[in-house]
PADO-343742 format. One line per 10 residues: number of its first residue (from 1); for each residue x, y negated, z negated of N, C-alpha, C. Coordinates in Angstrom, 1 decimal. Each point is the difference from the previous one (the first is absolute). Layout:
BEGIN
NUM) X/Y/Z/X/Y/Z/X/Y/Z | ...
// end
This chain:
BEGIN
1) 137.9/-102.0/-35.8/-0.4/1.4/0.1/0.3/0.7/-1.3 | 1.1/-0.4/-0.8/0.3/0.6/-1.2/-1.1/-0.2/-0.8 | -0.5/-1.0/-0.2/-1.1/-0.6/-0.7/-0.9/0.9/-0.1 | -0.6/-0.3/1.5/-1.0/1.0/-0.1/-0.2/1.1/-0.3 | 1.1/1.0/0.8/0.3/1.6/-0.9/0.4/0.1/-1.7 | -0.2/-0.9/-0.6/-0.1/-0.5/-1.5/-1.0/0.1/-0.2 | -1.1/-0.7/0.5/-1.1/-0.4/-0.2/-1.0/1.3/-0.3 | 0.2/0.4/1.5/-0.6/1.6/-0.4/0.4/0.6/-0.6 | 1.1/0.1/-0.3/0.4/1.4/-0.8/-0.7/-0.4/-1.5 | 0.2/-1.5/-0.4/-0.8/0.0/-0.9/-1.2/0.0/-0.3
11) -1.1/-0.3/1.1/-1.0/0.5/0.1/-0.4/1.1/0.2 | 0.5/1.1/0.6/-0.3/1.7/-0.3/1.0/0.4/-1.6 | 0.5/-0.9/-0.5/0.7/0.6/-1.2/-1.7/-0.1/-1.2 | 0.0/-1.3/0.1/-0.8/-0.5/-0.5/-1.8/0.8/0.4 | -0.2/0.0/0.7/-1.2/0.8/0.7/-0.1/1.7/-0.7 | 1.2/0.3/0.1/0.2/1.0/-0.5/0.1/0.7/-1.5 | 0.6/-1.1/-0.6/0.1/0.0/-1.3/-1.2/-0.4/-0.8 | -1.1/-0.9/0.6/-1.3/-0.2/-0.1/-0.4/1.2/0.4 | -0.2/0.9/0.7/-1.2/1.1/0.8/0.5/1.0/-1.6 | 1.3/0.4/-0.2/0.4/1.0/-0.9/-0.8/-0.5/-1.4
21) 0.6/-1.0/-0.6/-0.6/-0.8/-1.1/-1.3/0.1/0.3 | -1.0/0.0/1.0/-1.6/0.4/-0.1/0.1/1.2/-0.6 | 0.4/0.6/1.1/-0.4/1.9/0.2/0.6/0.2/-1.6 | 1.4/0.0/-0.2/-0.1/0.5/-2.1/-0.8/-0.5/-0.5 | -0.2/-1.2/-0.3/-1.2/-0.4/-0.2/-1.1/0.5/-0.4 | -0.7/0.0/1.1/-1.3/0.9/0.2/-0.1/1.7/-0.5 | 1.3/0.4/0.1/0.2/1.5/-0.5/0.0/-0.2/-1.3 | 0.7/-1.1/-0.5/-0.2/-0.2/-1.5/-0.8/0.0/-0.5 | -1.4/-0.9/0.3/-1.2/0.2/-0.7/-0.8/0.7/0.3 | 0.2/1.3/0.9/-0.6/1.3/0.1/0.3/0.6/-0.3
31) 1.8/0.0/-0.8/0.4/1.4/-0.9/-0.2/-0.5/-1.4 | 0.0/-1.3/-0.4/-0.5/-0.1/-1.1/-1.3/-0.1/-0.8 | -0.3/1.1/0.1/-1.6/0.1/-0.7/0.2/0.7/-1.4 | 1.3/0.4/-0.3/-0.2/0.3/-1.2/1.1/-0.8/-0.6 | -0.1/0.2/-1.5/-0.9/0.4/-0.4/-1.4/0.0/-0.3 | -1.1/0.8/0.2/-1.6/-0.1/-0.1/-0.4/0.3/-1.0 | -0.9/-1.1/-0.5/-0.6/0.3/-1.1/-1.5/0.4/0.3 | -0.7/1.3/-0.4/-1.2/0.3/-0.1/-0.8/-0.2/-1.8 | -1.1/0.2/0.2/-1.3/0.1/-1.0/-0.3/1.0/-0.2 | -0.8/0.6/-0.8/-1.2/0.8/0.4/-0.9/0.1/-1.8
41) -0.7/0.9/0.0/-1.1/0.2/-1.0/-0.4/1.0/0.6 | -0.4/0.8/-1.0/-0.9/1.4/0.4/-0.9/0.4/-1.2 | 0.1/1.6/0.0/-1.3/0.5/-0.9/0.9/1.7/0.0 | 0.2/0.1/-1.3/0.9/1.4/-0.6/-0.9/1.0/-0.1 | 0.0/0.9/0.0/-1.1/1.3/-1.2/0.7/1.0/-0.1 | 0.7/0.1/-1.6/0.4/1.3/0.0/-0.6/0.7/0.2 | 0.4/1.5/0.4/-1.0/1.1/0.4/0.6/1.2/-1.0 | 1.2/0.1/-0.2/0.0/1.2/-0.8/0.9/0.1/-0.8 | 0.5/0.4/-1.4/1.7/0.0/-0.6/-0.2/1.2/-0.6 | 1.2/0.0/0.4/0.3/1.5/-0.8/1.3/-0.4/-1.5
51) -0.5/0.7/-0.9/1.3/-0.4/-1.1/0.1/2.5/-0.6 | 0.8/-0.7/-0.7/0.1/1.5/-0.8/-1.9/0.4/-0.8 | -0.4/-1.3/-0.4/-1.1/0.5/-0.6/-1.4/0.4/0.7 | 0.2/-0.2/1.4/-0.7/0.5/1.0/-0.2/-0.9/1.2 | -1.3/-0.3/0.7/-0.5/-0.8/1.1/-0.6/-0.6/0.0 | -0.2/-1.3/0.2/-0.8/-1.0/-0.8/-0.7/-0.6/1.5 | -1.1/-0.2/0.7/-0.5/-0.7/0.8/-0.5/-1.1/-0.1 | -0.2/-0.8/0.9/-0.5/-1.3/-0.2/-1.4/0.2/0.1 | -1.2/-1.1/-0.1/-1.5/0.7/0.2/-0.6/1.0/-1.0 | 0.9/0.7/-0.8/-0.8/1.3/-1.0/-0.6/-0.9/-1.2
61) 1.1/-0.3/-1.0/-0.4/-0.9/-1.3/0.0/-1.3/0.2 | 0.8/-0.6/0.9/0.1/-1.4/0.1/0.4/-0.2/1.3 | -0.2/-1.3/0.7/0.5/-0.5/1.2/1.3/-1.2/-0.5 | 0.8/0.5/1.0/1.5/-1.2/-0.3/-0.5/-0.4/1.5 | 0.7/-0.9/0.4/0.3/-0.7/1.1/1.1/-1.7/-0.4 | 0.7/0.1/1.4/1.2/-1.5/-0.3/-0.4/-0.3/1.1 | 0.6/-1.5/0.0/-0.1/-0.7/1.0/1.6/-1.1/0.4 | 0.7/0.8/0.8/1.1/-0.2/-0.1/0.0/-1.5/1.2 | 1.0/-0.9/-0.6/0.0/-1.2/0.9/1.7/0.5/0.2 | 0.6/-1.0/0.9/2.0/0.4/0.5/0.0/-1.2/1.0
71) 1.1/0.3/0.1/1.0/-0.9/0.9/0.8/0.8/0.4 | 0.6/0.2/1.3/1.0/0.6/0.4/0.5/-1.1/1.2 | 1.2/0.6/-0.4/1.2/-1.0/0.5/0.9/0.8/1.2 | -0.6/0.0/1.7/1.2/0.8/0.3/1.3/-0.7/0.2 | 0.9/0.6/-0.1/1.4/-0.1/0.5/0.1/-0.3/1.7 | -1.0/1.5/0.3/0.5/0.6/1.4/-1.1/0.2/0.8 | 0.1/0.4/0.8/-1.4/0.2/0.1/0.1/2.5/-0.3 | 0.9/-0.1/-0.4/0.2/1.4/-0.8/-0.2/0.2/-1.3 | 0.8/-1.3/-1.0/0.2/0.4/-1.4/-0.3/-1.8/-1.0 | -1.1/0.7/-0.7/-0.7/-1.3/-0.4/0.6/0.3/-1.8
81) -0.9/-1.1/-1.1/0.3/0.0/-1.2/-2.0/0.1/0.0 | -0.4/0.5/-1.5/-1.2/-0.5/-0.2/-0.5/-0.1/-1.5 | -0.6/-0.8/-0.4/-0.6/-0.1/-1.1/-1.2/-0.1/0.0 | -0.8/0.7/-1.0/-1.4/0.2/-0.2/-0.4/0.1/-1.6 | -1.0/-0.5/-0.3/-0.5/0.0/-1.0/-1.5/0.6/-0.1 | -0.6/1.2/-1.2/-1.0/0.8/0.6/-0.9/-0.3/-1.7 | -0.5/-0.6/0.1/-1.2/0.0/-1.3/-1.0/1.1/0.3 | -0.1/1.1/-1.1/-0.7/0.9/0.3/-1.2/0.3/-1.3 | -1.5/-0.2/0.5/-1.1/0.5/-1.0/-0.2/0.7/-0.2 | -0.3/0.7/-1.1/-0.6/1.3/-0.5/-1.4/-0.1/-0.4
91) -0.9/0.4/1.0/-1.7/0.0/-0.5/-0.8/1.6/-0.7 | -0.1/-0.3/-1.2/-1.0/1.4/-0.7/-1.3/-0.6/0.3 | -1.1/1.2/-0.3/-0.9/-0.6/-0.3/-0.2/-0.6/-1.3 | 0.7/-0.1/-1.4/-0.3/-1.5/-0.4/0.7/-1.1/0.0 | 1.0/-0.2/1.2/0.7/-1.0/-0.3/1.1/-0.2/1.3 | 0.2/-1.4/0.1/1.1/-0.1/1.2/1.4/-0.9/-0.7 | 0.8/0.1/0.6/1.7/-1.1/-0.2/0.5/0.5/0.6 | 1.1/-1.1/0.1/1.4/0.5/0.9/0.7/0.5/-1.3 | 0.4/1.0/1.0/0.9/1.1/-1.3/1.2/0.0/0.2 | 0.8/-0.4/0.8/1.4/-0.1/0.8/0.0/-0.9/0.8
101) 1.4/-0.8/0.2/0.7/-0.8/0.9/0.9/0.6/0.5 | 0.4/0.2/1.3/1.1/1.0/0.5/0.7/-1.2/1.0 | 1.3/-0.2/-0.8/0.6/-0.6/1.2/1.6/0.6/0.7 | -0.1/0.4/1.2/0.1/0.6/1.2/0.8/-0.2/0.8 | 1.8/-0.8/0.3/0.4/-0.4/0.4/1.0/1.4/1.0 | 0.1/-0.3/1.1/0.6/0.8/0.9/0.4/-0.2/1.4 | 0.9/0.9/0.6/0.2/-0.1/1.9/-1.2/0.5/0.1 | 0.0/-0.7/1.8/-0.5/0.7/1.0/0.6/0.2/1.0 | -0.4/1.4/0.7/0.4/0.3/1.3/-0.6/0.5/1.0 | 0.1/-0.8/1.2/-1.0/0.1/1.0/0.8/1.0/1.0
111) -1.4/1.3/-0.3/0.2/1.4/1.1/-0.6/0.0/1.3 | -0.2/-1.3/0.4/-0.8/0.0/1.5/-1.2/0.7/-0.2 | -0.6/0.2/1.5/-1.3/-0.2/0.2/-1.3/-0.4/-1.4 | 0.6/-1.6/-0.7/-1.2/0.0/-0.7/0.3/0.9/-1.5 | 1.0/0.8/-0.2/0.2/0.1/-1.0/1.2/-0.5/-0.9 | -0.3/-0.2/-1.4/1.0/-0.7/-1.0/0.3/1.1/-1.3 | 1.3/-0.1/-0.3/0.5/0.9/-1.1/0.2/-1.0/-1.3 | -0.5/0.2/-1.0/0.2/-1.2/-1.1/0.7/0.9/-1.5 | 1.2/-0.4/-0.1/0.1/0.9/-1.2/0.4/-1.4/-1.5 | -1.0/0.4/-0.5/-0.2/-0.6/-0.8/0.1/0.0/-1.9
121) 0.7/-0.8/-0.6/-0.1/0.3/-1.4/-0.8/-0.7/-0.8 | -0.1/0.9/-0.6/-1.7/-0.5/-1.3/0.3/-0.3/-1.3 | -0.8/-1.0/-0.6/0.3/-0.1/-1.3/-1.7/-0.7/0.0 | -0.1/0.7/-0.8/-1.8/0.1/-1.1/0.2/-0.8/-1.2 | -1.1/-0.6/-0.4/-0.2/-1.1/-1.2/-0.3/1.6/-0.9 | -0.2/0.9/0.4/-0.6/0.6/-0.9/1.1/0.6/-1.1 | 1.3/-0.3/0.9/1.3/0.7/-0.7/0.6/1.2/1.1 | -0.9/0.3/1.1/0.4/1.4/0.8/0.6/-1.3/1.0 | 1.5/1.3/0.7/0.7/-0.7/1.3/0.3/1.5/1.0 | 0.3/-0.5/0.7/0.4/0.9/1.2/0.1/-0.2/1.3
131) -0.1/1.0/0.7/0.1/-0.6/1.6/-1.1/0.2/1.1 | -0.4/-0.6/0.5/-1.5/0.2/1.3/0.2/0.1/1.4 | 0.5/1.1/0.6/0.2/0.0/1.6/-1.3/-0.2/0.4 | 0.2/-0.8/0.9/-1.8/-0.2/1.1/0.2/-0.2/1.3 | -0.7/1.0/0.8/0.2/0.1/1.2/-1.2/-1.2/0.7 | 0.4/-0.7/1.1/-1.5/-0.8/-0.3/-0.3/-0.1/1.9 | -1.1/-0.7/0.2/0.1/0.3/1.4/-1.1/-1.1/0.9 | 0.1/-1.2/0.5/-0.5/-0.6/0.8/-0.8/0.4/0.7 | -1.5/0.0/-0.1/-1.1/0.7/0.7/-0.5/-0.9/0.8 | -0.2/-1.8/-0.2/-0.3/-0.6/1.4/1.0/-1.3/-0.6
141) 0.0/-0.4/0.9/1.4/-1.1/0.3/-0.9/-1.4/0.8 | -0.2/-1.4/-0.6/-0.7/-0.7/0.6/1.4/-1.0/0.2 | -0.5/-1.0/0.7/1.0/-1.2/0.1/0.7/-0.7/-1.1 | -0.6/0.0/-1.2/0.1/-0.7/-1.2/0.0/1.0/-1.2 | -0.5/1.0/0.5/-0.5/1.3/-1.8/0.8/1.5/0.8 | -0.3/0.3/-0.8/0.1/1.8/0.5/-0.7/0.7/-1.3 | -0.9/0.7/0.2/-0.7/1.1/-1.1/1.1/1.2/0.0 | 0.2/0.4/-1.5/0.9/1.2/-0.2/-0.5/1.0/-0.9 | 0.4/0.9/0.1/-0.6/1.0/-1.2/1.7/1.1/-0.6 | -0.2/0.3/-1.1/1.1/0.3/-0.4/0.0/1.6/-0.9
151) 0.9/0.5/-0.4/0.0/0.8/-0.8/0.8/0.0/-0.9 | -0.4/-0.3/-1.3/1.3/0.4/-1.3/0.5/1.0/-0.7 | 0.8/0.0/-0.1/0.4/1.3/-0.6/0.9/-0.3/-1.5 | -1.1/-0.6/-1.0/0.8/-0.3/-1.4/0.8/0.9/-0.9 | 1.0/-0.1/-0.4/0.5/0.7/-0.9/0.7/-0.9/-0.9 | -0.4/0.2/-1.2/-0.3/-1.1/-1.6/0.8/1.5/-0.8 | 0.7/-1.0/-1.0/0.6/0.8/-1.1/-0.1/-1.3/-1.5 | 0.1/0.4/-1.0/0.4/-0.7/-1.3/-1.3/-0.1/-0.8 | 0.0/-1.0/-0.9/-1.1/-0.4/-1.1/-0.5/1.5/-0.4 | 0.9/0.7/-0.8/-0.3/1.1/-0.5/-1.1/0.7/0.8
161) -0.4/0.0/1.5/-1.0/1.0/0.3/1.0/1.0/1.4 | -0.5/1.1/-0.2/0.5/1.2/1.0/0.1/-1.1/1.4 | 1.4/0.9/0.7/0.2/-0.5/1.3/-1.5/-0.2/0.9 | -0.3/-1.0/0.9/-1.0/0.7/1.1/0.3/-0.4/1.4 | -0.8/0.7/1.0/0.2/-0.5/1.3/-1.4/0.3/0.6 | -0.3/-1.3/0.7/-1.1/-0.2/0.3/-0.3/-0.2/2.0 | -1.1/-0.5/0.2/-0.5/0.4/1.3/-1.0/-1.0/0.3 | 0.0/-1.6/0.6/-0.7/-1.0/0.4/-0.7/-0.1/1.5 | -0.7/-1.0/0.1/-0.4/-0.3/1.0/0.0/-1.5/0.2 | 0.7/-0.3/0.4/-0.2/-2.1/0.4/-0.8/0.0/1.4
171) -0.5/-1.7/-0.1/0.0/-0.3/1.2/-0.1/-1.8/-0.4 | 0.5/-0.2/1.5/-0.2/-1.6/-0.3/0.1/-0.6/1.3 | 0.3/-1.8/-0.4/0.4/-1.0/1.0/1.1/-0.5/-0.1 | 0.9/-0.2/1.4/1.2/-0.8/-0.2/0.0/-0.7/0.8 | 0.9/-1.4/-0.3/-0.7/-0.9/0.8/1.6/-1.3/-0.5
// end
């Protein structure tokens, strides 16, 4: 009889210690999703800067546009890292190049429903640096992508030209 009340106890110790070892388990690789790494690419357009020497728009004398590629790295599903890199052209009518490389490294922070806070520091090939808050915002969300559109808000200082702060428009793919 002793035996046997051994027997069981070892097989509900055992049974038991199996069901727990599932169940953590399973919680484990449902809490472990981060950290996540995302993609994305998009399409920049400054729209407006202001410096001391006046207001400069995009569209009047010449068109700028970047095309920013990134990685972002969340932590959380609250507080990510991100890097971007934005090659941006400048087209006149006689002539086109990329006129700056802006590379863009910063947090992110996710404000719920669909929106992200990115504050971000800048440094320009052109010699200007500074810092770019961008408010940005998930407009459709697929299984694999989500389309986003964004807003920048640059502010560049150095290479001997007056302070400015400017006023963008992004949109893109992340994926």
């Amino acid at each position: 009889m002793q035996t046997k009340i051994y027997k069981n106890r070892f097989a509900i110790i055992f049974l038991g210690s199996f069901l727990i070892s599932i169940t953590c388990y399973s919680q484990q690789i449902h809490v472990q999703t981060y950290p996540k790494v995302t993609g994305y690419v998009g399409i920049v357009h400054p729209i407006v800067t202001f410096n001391s020497e006046g207001t400069h728009t995009n569209f009047k004398d010449s068109y700028v546009v970047g095309m920013p590629i990134g990685i972002n790295i969340w932590k959380s599903g609250r507080i990510g890292f991100s890097s971007e890199i934005v090659p941006f052209v400048k087209a006149t009518s006689t002539s086109s190049k990329v006129n700056n490389v802006l590379f863009h490294p910063g947090v992110l922070v996710a404000l719920g429903s669909g929106f992200t806070f990115a504050g971000r520091a800048a440094f320009e090939t052109s010699g200007r640096y500074g810092v770019t808050p961008v408010l940005n915002k998930v407009v459709k969300k697929n299984k694999g992508s989500s389309y986003f559109i964004a807003v920048p808000l640059p502010a560049r200082f150095g290479n001997d030209l007056p302070s400015s702060f400017g006023l963008g428009f992004q949109f893109g793919i992340s994926f």
